[in-house]
C-alpha positions as CSV (number, residue, x, y, z in Angstrom):
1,X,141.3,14.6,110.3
2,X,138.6,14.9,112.7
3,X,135.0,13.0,112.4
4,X,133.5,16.4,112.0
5,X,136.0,17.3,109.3
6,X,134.8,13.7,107.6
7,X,131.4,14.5,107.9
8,X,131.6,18.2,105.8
9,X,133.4,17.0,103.2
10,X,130.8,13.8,102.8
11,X,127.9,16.3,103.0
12,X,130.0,18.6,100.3
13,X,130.2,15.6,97.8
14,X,126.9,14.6,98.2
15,X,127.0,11.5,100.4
16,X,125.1,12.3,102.7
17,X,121.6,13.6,103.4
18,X,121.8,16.9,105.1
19,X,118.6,16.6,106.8
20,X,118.8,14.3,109.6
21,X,115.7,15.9,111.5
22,X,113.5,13.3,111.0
23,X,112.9,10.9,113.8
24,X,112.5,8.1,111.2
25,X,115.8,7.0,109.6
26,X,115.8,7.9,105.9
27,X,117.2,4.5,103.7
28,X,114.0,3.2,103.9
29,X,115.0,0.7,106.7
30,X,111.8,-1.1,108.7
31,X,111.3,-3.2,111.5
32,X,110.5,-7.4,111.8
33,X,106.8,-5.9,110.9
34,X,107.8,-3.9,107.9
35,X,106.9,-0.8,109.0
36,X,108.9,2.4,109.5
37,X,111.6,2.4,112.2
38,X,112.4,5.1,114.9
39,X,116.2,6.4,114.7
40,X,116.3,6.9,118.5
41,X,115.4,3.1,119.6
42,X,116.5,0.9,116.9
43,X,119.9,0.3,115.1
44,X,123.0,1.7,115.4
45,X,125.0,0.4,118.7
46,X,122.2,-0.8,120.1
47,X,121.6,-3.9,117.9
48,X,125.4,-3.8,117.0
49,X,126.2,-6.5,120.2
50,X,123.7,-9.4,119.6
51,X,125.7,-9.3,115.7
52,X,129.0,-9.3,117.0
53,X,128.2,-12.1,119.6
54,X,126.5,-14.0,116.7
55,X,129.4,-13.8,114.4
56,X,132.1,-14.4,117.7
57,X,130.2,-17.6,118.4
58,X,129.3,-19.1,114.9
59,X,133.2,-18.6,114.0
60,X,133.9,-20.4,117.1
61,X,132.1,-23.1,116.1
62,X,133.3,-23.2,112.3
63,X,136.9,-23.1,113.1
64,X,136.2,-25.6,116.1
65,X,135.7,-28.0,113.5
66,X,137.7,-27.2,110.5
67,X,141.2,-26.4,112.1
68,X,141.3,-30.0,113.7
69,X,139.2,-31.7,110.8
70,X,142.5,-33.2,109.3
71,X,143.4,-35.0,112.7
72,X,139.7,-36.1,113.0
73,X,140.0,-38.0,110.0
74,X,143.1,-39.8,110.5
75,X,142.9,-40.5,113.9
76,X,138.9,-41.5,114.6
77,X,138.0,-42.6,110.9
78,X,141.1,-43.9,110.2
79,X,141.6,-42.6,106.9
80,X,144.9,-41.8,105.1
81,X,146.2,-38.5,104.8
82,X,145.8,-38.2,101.2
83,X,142.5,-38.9,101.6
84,X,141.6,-36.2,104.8
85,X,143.5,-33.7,103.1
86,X,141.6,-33.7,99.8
87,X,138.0,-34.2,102.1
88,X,138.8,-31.5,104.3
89,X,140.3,-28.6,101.1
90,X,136.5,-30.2,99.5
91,X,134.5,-29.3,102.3
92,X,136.2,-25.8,103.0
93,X,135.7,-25.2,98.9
94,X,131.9,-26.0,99.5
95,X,131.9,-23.9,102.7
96,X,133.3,-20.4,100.4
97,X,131.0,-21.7,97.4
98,X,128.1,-21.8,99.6
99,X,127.7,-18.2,100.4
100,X,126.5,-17.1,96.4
101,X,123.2,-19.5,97.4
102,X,122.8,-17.3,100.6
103,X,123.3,-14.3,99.1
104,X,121.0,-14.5,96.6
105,X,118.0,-15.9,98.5
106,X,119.1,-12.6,100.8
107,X,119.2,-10.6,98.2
108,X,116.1,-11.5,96.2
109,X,113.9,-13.3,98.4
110,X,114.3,-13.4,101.9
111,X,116.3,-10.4,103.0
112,X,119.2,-11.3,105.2
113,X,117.5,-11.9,109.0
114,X,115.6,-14.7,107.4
115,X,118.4,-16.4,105.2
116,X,120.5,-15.6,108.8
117,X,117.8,-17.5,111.2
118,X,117.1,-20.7,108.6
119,X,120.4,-21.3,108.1
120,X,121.7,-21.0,111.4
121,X,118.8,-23.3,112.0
122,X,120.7,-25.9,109.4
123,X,124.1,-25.3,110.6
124,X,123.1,-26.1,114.3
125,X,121.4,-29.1,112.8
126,X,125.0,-30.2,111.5
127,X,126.6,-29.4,114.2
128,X,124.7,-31.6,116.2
129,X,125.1,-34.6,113.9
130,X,128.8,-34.2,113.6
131,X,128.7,-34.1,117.8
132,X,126.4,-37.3,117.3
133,X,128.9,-39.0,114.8
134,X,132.3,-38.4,117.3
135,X,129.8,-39.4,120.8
136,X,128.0,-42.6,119.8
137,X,130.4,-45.8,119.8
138,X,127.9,-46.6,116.8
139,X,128.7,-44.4,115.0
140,X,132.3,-43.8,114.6
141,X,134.8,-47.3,114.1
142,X,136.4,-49.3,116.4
143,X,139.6,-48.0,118.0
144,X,142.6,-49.1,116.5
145,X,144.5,-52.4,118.2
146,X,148.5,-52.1,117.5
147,X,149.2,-51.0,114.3
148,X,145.9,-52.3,113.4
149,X,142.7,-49.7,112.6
150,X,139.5,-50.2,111.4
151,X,138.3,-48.5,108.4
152,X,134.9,-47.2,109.3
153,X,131.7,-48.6,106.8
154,X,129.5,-46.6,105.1
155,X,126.7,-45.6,107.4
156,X,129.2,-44.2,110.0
157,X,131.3,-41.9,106.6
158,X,127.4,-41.1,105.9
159,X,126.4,-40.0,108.9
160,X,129.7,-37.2,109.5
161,X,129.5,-36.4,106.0
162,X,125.7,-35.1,106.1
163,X,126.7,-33.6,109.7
164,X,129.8,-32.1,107.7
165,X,128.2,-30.4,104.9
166,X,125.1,-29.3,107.0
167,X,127.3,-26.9,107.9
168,X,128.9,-25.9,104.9
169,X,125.6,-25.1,103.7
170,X,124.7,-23.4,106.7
171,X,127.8,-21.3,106.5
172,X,126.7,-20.5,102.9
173,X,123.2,-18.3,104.3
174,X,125.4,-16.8,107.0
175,X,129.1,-15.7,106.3
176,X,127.3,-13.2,103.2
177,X,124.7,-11.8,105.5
178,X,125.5,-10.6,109.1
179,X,128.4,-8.3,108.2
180,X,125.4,-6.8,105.8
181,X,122.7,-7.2,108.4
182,X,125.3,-5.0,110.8
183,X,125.9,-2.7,108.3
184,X,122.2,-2.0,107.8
185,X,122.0,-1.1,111.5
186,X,123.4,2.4,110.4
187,X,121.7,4.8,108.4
188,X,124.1,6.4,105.4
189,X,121.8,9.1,104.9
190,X,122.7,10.2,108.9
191,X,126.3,11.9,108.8
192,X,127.0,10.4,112.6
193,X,125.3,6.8,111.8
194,X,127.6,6.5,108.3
195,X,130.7,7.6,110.3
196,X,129.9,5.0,112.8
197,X,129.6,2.0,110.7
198,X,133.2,2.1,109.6
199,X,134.3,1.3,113.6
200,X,131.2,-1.3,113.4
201,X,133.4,-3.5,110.9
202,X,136.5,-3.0,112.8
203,X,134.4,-5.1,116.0
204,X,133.1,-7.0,113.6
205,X,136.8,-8.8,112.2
206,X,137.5,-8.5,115.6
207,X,135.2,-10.5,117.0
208,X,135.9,-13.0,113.8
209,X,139.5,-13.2,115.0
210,X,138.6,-14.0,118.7
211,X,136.3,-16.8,117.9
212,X,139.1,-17.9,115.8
213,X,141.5,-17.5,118.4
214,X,139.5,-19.3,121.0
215,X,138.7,-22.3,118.5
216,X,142.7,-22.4,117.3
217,X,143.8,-23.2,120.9
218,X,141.7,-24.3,123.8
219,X,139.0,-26.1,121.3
220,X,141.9,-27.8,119.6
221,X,143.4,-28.9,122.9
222,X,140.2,-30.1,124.3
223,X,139.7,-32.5,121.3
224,X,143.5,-33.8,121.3
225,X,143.2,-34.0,125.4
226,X,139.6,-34.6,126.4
227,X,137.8,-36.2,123.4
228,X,136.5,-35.5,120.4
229,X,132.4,-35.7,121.5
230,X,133.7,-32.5,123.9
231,X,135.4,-31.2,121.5
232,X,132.4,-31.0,119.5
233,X,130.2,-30.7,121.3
234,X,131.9,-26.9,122.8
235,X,131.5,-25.6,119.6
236,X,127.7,-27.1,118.8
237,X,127.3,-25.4,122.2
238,X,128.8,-21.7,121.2
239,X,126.5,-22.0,118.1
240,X,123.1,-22.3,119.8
241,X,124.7,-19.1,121.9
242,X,124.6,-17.5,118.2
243,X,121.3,-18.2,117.2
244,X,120.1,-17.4,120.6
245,X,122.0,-13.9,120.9
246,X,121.1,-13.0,117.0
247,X,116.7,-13.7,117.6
248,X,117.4,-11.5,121.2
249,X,118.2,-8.3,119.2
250,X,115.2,-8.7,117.2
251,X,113.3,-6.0,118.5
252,X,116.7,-3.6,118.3
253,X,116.7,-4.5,114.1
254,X,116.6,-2.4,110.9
255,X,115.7,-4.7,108.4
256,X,115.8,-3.5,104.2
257,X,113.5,-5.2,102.1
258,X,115.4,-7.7,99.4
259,X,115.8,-5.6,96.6
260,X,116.6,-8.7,94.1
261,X,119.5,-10.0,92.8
262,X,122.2,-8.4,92.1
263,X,123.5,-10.8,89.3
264,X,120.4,-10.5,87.5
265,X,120.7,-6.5,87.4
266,X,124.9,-6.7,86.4
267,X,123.6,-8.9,83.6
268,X,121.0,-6.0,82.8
269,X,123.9,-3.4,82.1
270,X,125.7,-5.5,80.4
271,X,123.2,-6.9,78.1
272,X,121.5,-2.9,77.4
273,X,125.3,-1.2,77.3
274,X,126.2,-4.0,74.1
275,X,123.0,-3.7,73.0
276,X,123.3,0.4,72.7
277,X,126.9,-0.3,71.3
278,X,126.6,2.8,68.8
279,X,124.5,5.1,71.1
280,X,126.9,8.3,72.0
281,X,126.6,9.0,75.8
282,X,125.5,12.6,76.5
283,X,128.0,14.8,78.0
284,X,125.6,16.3,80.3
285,X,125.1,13.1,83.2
286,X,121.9,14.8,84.5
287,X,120.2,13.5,81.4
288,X,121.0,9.8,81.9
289,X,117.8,7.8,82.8
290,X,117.0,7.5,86.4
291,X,113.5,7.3,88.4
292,X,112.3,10.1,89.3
293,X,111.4,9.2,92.8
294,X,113.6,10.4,95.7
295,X,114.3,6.9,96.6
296,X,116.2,4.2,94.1
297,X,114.2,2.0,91.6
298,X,116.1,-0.9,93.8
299,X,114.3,-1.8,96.8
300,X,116.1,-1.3,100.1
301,X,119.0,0.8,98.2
302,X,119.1,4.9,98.2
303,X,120.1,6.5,94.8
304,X,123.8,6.7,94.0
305,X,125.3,9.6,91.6
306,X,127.1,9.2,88.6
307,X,130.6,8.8,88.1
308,X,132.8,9.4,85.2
309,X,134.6,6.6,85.1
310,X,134.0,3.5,82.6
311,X,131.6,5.9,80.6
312,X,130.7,2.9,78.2
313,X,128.4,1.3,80.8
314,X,126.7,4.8,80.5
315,X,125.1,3.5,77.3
316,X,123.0,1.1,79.7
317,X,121.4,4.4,81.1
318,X,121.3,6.5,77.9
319,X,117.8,7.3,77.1
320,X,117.0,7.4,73.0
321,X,114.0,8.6,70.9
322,X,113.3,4.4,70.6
323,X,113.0,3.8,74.0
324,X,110.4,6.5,74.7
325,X,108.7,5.9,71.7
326,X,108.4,1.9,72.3
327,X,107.9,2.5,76.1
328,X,110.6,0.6,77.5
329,X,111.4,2.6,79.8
330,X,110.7,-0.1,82.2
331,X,112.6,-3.1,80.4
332,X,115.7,-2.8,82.6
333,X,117.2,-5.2,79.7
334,X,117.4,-2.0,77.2
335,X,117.4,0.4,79.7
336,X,118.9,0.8,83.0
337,X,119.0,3.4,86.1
338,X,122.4,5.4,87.1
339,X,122.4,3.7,90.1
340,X,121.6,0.6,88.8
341,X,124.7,0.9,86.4
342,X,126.8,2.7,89.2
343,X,126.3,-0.6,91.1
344,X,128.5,-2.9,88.3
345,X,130.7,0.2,88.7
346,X,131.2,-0.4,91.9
347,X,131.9,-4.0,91.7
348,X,134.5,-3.6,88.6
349,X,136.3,-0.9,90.8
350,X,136.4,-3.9,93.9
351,X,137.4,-6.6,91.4
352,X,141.6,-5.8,91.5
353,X,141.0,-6.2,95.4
354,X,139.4,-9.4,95.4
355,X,141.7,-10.8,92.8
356,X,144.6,-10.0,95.1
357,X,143.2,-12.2,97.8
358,X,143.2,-15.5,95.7
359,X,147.1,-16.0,95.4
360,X,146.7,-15.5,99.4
361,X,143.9,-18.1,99.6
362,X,145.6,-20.7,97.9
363,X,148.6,-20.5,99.8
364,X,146.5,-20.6,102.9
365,X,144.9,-23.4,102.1
């Protein structure tokens, strides 16, 4: 099926805005100063390459450090494998844990170029301390004699340790944002843009993989052959190539405003669907609550229609004679939008893919 053929038939279900005139894009995407952006000079492939290089570099770095980190520990701080095992599975936990702190500041607070810059800020940081920790004679213990090997005291476990988790927390403000930031950069209301995005994500694992790749082999070599302070020091290198190539696009950006969490607005439908338990959903969807604004009550998010599936969250969105007479219809904790209950629809329809991925995990790990 041809892209044109895609396009029709996402116009025909309602996906897309027809009108693409405007020379302003139309999901409500502004620049670093807030204001409006241009469609022709901003977004879309243009900014695309300083977010791919970002996300090439940064998981250079990360696997430059965690697919040795076993070695590292054994060999240079001399402890058993017992022990580097259950240090290094503690860390990588931490560094998948990390992300719902980073996504949340994104989401609520910041917005994601901001959570991306300060904690690529904090990951370099780490980075640098863990290149520190594996240079200075100081810091690391004595090599081994014979059979003999020095366990290391607690200032020199200290110092890798804070390097260590540095990262992890950095990791936590970047790995939930940039695939989102690079998404923004094409505008779903634009039947080309919303097309194009699919092949963004495709670069996008891509250059995920490469960065692995690279940091899997000659990074690994370098720190079995040439030295550990090399070896880290490539990857604290390749990082400061991130941050730089991510602020160089800054001009090229579409930024969304943080709309707030998304946890706290799941919770809403939840808590207004059990509290409407008996309420009967209309059969006519068009008189579900919604705004009646063109764009969505959620800031930096365009309406999304109704679905028929798992009606019962409908309740959340089912206006009554109570709600208008009390006035709540601006307590989203008895009363919710469409889109703002399509949204947990959404993520219940994800779930069964995500829980696929945790047998994987585990026997990845």
């Amino acid at each position: 099926m041809g892209t044109q053929e895609n396009e029709r038939m996402l116009l025909e279900e309602g996906l897309l805005e027809s009108d693409s005139s405007s020379p302003y894009t139309g999901d409500g995407s502004v620049d670093i100063h807030g204001k409006p952006v241009l469609r022709h000079n901003t977004g879309n492939w243009r900014a695309c390459p300083f977010i791919l290089g970002t996300e090439c570099c940064e998981r250079l770095a990360y696997y430059g450090i965690a697919t040795n980190l076993v070695t590292y520990l054994t060999k240079t701080l001399h402890q058993g494998n017992v022990s580097a095992a259950r240090n290094v599975t503690t860390w990588s936990g931490t560094c998948y844990l990390s992300p719902l702190v980073g996504a949340i500041l994104a989401d609520a607070y910041w917005g994601r170029y901001w959570t991306i810059a300060v904690f690529s800020t904090i990951y370099f940081i780490g980075m640098g301390i863990l290149t520190l920790s594996a240079s200075v004679p100081a810091f690391k213990p004595p090599s081994c004699v014979g059979s003999v090997c020095p366990p290391g005291n607690g200032s020199q476990y200290a110092i890798f340790f804070i390097g260590l988790y540095m990262i992890a927390l950095g990791t936590g403000g970047i790995k939930p944002c940039v695939s989102s930031f690079g998404a923004d950069q094409f505008d779903d209301t634009n039947p080309n843009e919303r097309v194009r995005k699919g092949s963004f994500f495709n670069w996008f694992y891509f250059s995920v993989n490469i960065g692995a790749l690279i940091s899997s082999s000659f990074i690994v070599w370098v720190q079995d052959n040439a030295g550990w302070g090399l070896g880290f020091g490539i990857p604290t290198l390749f990082m400061g190539i991130a941050i730089a190539s991510f602020f160089a696009g800054t001009a090229l950006y579409r930024f969304q405003k943080p709309g707030g969490s998304p946890i706290t607005r799941v919770c809403q439908v939840v808590v207004a669907s059990l509290r409407k338990f008996t309420v009967d959903v209309p059969q006519d969807s068009s008189l579900l609550f919604e705004v009646p604004e063109k764009t969505s009550a959620i800031k930096g998010s365009r309406k999304l229609q109704h679905s028929d599936e798992l009606k019962c969250l409908d309740k959340a969105a089912t206006l009554t004679d109570l709600d208008a007479k009390n006035g709540e219809l601006s307590n989203r904790w008895k009363l919710c939008t469409v889109t703002q209950v399509e949204e947990l629809k959404i993520l219940i329809r994800m779930f069964p893919v995500w829980a696929t991925t945790i047998v994987f995990s585990a026997v990845y790990a």
